[in-house]
C-alpha positions in Angstrom: 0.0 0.0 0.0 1.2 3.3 -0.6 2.4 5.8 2.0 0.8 8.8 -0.2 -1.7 9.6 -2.9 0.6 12.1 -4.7 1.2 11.4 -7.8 5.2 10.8 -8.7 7.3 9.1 -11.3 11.3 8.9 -11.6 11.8 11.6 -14.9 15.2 10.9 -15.2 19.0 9.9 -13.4 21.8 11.9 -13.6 25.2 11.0 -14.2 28.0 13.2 -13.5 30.7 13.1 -15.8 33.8 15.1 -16.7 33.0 16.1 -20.1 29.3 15.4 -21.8 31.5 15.0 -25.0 33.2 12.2 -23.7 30.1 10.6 -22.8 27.2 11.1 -25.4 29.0 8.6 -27.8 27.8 6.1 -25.3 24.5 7.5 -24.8 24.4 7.7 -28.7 25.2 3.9 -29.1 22.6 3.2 -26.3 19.8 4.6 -28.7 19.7 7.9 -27.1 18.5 11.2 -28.7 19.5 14.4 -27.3 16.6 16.8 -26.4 18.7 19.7 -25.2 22.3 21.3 -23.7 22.2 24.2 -21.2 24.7 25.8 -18.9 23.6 26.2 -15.1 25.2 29.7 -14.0 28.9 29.2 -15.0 29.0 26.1 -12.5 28.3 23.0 -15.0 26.5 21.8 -18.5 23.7 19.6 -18.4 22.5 17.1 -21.5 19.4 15.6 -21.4 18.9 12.8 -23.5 15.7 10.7 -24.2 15.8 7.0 -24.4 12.7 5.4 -25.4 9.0 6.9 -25.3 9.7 7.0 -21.2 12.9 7.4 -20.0 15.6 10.2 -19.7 19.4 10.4 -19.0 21.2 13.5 -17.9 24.7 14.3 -18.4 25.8 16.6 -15.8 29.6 17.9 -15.9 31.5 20.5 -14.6 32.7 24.1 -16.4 34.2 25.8 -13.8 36.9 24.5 -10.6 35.5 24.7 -7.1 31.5 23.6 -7.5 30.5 20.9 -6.1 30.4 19.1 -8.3 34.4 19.1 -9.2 34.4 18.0 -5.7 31.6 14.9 -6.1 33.8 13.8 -9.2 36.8 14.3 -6.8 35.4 12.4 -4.5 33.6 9.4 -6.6 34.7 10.0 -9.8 32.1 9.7 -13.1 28.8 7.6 -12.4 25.0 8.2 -10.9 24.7 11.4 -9.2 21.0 11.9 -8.7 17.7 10.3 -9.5 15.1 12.8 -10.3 10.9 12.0 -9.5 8.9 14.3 -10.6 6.3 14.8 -8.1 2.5 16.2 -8.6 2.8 17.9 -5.2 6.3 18.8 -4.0 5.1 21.0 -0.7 2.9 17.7 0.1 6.1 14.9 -0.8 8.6 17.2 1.4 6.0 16.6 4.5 5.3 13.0 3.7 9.1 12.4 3.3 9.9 14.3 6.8 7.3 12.3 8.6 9.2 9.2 7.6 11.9 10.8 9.3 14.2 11.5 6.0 16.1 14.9 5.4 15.1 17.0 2.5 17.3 20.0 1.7 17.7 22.7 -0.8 13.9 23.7 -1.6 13.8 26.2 -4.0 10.7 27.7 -6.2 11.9 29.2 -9.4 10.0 30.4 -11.9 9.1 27.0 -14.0 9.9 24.5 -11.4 10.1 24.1 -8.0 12.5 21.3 -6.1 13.8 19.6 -3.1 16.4 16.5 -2.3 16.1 13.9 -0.4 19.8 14.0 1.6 21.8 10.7 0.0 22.0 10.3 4.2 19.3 7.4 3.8 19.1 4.3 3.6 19.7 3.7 -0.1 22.7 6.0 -0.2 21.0 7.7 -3.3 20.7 11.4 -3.9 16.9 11.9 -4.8 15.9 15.3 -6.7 12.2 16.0 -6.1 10.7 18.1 -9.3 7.2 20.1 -9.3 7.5 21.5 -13.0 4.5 24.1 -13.3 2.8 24.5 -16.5 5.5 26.9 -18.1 7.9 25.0 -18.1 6.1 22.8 -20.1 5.8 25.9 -22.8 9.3 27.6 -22.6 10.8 23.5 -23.2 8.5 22.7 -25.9 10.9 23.7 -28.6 13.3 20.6 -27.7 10.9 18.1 -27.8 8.4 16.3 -25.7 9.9 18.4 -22.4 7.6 15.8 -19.9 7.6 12.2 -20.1 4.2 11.2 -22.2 4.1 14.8 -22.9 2.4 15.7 -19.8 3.4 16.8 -16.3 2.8 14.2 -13.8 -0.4 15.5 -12.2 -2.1 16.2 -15.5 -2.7 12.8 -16.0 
């Protein structure tokens, strides 16, 4: 039975890498096609890459020393950073999740998404990002492709 009614699906994982050149060959002999590149601030690049009618890969890799991530690839080297849910109802996952006693950090709104993690300080060791993307979102990622998994956010099912 489940603990909640929200609605939530895993959008993508993450993979942190030193150079998204380096790794989309593999990606491209997976079957992959790349929906979109972007830079975050001047911190890192992100690829994401769709696989499939449902599932998604992200490259994630550095651009500038001292982020953390140059210290997580420090640390662990390339290989799964994060898996990403999308969530129907972040503010109502973040309580659920705290009630079961886990730690969920870094909640931010911006203006097409909002999103939390669950602190890899859990049981599975895994670094979950929880995603609310609101309607424009949607919109501004149309261009690129089907920007949600079956072309619709998870609570407009």
């Amino acid at each position: 039975m489940a603990a909640h009614d929200i609605p939530i699906r895993v959008d993508h994982v993450g993979i942190a890498i030193e150079s998204i050149e380096a790794g989309e060959p593999v990606l491209e002999a997976l079957g992959c096609e790349k929906l979109l590149e972007e830079p975050v601030e001047d911190e890192f690049r992100w690829a994401y890459y769709e696989l499939g009618d449902a599932s998604r890969i992200e490259l994630i890799a550095p651009i500038a020393d001292g982020t953390f991530l140059t210290s997580y690839l420090a640390e662990n080297g390339p290989g799964l950073h994060h898996v990403t849910l999308e969530v129907g109802d972040i503010e109502g996952m973040i309580e659920t999740l705290e009630r079961a006693g886990l730690q969920v950090v870094d909640y931010t709104e911006r203006e097409d998404w909002s999103e939390a993690f669950v602190s890899p300080a859990n049981p599975t060791g895994t670094l979950f990002q929880l995603m609310e993307y609101h309607e424009s979102y949607v919109e501004s990622r149309r261009e690129h492709g089907n920007p949600c998994i079956g072309g619709a956010r998870v609570d407009s099912d």
